[in-house]
C-alpha positions as CSV (number, residue, x, y, z in Angstrom):
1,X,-41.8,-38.6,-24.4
2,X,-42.7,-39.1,-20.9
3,X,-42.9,-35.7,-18.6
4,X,-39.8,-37.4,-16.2
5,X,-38.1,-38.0,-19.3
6,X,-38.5,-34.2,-20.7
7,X,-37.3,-33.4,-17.2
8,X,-34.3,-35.1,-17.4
9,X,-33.4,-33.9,-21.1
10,X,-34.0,-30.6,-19.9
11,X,-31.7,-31.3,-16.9
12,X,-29.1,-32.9,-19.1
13,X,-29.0,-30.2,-21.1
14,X,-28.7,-27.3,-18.5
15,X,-25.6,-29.7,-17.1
16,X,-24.2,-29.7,-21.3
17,X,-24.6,-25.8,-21.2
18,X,-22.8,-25.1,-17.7
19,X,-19.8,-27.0,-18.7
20,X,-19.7,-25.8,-22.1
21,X,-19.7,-22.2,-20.7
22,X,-17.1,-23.5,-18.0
23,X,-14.8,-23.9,-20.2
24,X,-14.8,-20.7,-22.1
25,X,-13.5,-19.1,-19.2
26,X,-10.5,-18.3,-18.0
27,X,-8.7,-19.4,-15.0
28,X,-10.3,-17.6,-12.4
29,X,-8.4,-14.5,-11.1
30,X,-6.4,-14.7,-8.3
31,X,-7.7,-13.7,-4.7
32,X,-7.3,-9.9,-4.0
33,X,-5.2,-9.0,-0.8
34,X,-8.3,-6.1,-0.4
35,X,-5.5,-3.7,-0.2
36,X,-4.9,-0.6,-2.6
37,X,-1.6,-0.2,-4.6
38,X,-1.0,3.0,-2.1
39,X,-1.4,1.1,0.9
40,X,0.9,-1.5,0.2
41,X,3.4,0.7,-0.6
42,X,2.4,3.0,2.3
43,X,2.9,0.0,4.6
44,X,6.8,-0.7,3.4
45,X,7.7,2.7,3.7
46,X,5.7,3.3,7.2
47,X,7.3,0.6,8.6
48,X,11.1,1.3,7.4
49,X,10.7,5.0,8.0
50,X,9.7,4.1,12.0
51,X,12.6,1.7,12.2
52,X,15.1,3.6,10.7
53,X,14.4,7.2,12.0
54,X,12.5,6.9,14.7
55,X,12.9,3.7,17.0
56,X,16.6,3.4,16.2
57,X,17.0,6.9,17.5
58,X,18.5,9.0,14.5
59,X,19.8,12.1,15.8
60,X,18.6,13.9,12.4
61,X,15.0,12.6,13.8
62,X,14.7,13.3,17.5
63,X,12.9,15.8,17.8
64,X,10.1,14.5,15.8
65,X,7.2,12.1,16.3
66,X,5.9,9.5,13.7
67,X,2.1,9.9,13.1
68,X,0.4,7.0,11.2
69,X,-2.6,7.8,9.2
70,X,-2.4,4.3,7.1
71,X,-5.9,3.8,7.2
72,X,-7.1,7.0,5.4
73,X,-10.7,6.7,3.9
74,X,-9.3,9.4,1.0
75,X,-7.4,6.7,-0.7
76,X,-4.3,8.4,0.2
77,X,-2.2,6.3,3.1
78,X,0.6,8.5,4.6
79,X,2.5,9.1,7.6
80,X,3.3,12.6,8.9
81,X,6.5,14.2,10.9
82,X,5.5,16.5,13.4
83,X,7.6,18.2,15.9
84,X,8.0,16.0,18.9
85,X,5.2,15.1,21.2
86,X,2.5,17.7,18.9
87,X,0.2,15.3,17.4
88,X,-2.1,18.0,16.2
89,X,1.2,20.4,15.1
90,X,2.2,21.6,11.3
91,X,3.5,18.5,9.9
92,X,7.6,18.8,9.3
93,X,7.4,16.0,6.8
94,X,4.4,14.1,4.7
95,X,4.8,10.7,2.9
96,X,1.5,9.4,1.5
97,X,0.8,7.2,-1.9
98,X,-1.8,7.6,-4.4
99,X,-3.3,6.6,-7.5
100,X,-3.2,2.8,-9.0
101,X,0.6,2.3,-8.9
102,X,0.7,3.6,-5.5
103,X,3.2,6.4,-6.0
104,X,4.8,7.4,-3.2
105,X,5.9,11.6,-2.6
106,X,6.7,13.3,0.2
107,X,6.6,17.0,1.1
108,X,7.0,19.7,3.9
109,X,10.0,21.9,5.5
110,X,12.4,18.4,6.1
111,X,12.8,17.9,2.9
112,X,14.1,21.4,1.9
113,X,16.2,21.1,4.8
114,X,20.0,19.7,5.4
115,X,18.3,16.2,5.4
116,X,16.9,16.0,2.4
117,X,18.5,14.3,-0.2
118,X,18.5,11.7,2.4
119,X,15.1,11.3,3.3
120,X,14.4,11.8,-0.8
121,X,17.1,8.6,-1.0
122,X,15.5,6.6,1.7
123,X,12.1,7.0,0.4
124,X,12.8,6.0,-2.6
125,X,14.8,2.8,-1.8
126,X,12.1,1.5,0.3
127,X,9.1,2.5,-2.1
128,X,11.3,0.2,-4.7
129,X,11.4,-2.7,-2.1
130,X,14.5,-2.4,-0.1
131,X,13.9,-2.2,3.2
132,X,17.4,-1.5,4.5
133,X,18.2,2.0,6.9
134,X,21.0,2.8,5.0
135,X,21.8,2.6,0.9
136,X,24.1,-0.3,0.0
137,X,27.4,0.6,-1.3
């Protein structure tokens, strides 16, 4: 055998290989948004908290001031009550998702108070997908 013809066995056979190999794999994965579980979730609850408590103007939220710390490097998106205008003040209320489902908890003095069955209620709706302000009757 000629040394062009060895080449192109050789070739042909690389070309045999790939497509055998080809198709013993699966369809290939679907593309990744690059987001986390947490800040997904994060971002639907972010964005209906601020709606519905803070730019709509709840009196049970007025004197309080939405801080949004979406982009934490910790793995852990949240957003934070604090008391009205005090950026750098003891939180009132924190939301923040973790972990691979993206759970979503909150904590601080808000939700012990009068308004906390709500704000438990209205978390929860809109970490399951329903963006609404108020629960459906």
């Amino acid at each position: 055998m000629s040394k062009p013809g060895v080449i192109r066995g050789l070739a042909l056979l690389a070309l045999i290989a790939s497509a055998a190999l080809a198709a013993c794999q699966s369809a290939p994965p679907a593309p990744a948004s690059g987001k986390s579980a947490a800040l997904r979730n994060m971002e639907t609850v972010a964005i209906a908290a601020h709606r519905c408590w803070i730019a709509s103007g709840d009196a049970a939220f007025r004197d309080t001031s939405f801080a949004n710390e979406l982009n934490s490097f910790s793995g852990q998106p949240r957003f934070l009550l604090v008391p009205k205008g005090n950026f750098g003040g003891r939180p009132l209320l924190v939301v923040q998702a973790q972990g691979p489902a993206g759970r979503v908890e909150a904590f601080g003095p808000l939700i012990d108070g009068p308004h906390g069955a709500r704000i438990r209620a209205d978390i929860a709706r809109w970490a399951a997908g329903a963006p609404g302000c108020a629960a459906q009757a």
